[in-house]
Every structure is written in C-alpha cells, then in structure tokens.
Backbone as numpy.savetxt, mean C-alpha at the origin, in Angstrom:
# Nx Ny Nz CAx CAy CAz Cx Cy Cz
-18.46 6.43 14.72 -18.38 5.09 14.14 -17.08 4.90 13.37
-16.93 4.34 13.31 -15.27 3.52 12.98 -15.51 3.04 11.53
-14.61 3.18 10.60 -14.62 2.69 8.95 -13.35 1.50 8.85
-12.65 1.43 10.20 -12.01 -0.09 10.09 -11.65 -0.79 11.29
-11.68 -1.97 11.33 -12.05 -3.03 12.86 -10.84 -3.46 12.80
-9.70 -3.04 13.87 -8.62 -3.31 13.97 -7.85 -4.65 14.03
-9.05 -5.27 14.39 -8.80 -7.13 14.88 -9.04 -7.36 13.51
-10.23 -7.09 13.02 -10.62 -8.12 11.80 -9.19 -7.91 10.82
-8.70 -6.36 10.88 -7.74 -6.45 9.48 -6.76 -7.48 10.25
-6.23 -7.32 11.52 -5.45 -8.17 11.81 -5.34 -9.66 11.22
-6.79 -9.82 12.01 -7.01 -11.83 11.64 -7.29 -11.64 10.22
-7.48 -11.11 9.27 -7.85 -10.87 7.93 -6.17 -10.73 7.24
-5.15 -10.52 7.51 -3.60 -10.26 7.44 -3.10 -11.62 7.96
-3.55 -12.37 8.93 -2.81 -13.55 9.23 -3.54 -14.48 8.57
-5.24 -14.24 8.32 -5.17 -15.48 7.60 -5.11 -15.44 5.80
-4.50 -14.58 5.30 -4.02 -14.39 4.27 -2.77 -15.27 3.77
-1.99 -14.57 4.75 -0.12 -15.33 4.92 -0.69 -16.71 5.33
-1.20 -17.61 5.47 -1.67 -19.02 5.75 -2.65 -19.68 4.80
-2.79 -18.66 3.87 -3.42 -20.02 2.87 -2.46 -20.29 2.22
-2.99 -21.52 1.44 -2.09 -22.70 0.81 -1.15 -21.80 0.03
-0.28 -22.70 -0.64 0.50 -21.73 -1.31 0.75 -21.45 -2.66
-0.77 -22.47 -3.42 -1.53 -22.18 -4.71 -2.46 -21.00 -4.26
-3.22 -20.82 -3.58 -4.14 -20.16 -3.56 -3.05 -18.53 -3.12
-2.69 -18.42 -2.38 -1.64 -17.20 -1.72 -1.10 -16.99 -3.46
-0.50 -17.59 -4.14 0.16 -16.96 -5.51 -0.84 -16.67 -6.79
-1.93 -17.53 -6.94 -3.15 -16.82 -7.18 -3.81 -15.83 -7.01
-3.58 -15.53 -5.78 -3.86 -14.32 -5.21 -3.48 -12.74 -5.67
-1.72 -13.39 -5.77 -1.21 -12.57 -6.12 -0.99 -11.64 -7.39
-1.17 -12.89 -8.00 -1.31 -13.19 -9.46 -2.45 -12.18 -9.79
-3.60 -12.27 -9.42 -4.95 -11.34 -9.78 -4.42 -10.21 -9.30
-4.27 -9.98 -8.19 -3.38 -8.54 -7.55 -3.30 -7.76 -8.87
-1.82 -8.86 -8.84 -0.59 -7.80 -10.00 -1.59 -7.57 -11.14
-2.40 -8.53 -11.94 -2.69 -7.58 -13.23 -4.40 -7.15 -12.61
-4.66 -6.61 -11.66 -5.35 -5.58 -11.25 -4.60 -4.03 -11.29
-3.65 -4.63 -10.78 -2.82 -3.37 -10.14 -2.21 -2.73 -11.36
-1.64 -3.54 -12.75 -0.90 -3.14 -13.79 -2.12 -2.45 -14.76
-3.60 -2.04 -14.19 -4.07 -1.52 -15.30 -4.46 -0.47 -14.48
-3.93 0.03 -13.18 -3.90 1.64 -12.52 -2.82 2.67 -12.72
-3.49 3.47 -13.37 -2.41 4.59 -13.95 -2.36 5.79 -13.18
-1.57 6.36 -12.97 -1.85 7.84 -12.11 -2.38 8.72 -13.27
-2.87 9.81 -12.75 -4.08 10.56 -13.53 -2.55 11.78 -13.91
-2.92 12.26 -15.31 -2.01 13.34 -15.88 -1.11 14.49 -15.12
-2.07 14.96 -14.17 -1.88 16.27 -12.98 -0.48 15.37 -12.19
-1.04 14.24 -11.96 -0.03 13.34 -11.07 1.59 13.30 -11.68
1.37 12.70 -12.98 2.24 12.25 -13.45 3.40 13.71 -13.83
2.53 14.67 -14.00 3.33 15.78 -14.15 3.54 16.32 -12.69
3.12 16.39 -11.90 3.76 16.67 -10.56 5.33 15.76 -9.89
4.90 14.50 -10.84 6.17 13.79 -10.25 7.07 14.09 -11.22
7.32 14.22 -12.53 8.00 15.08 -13.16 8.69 16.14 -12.85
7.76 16.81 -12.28 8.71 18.32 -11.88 9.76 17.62 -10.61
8.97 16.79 -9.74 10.06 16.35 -9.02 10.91 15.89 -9.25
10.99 14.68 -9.98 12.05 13.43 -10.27 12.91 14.00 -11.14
12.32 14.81 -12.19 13.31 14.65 -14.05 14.23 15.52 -13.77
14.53 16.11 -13.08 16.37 16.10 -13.12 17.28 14.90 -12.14
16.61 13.79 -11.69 17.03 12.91 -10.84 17.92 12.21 -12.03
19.17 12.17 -11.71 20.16 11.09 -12.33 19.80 9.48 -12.12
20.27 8.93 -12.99 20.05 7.28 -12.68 20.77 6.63 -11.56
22.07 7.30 -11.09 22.45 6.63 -9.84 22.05 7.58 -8.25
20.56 8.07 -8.73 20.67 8.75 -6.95 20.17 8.13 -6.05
20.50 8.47 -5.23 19.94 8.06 -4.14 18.55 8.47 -3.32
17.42 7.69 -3.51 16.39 8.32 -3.31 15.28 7.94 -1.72
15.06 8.68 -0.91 14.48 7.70 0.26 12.74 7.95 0.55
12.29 7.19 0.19 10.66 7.39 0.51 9.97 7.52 1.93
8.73 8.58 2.23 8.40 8.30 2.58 7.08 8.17 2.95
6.17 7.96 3.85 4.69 8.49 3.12 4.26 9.11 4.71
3.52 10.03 4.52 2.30 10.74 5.38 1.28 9.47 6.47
1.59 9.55 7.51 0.89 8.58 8.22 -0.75 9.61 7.66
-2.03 8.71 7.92 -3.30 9.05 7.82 -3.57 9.61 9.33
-3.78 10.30 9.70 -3.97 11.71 10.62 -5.80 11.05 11.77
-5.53 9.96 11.61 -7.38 9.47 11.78 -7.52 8.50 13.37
-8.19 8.45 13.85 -8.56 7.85 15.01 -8.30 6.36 14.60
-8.93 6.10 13.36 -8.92 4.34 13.60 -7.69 3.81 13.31
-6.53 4.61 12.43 -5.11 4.60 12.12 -4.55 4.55 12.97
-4.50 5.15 14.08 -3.74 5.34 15.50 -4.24 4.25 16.40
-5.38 3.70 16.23 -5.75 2.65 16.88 -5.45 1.18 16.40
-5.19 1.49 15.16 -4.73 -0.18 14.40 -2.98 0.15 14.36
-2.31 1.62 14.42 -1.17 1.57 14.80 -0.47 0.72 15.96
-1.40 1.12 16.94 -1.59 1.05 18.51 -1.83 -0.72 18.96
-2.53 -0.99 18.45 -2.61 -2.35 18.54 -1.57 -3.35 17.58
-0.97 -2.63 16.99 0.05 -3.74 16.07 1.53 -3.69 17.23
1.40 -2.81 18.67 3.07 -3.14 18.67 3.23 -4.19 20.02
C-alpha cells in the first residue's frame, strides 16, 4: 500500500499555485509563523556546528539533500517529468 497518491499531490500542487492571491499569501503567512516556532533538537544543532563553525562568512557553500530511497518517491519522481 502506498502512503502517497502521486496525482492527488500533483492536482493538490496546482491547485494551490491558483488560488486567489489573498488566500495563496494567507497561506503563506500561517506557513511562515508555523514554521518560525520549529527548532532543530540540541544533538542537531551541535552536529551542524561541528560542520559549519569554522565556515567563514564569504564561503561558498552548495546543498544538497538525500533523495528518499522509497517506491512511492520514484513514482511521484517518475511522473513529474
């Protein structure tokens, strides 16, 4: 059984970008101060420490992240191209 329906996030992603454009910044709006009261947990914050704190202020830094390793990931990959 599957934990995500590749269409729905789709049509669930387009009809996002198409609401009005009070409601879309509202949106956003709740987002951001949802999002501004998630903190990374201590272990975290000191793991990125050991990484970053000798990083100078002008480096150059390039991200990237771990694709999710999962059947329904490769299938909502798969259908986005």
């Amino acid at each position: 059984p599957s934990r995500i329906n590749c269409l729905f996030m789709n049509m669930l992603r387009g009809y996002l970008w198409s609401l009005p454009e009070d409601n879309l910044n509202l949106l956003r709006s709740n987002y951001a101060a949802a999002m501004s009261e998630l903190r990374p947990r201590l272990h975290i914050q000191k793991k990125l420490g050991d990484i970053c704190g000798h990083w100078t202020e002008d480096a150059y830094i390039v991200g990237v992240h771990k694709r999710l390793a999962c059947l329904e990931m490769v299938a909502c990959q798969l259908s986005q191209r």
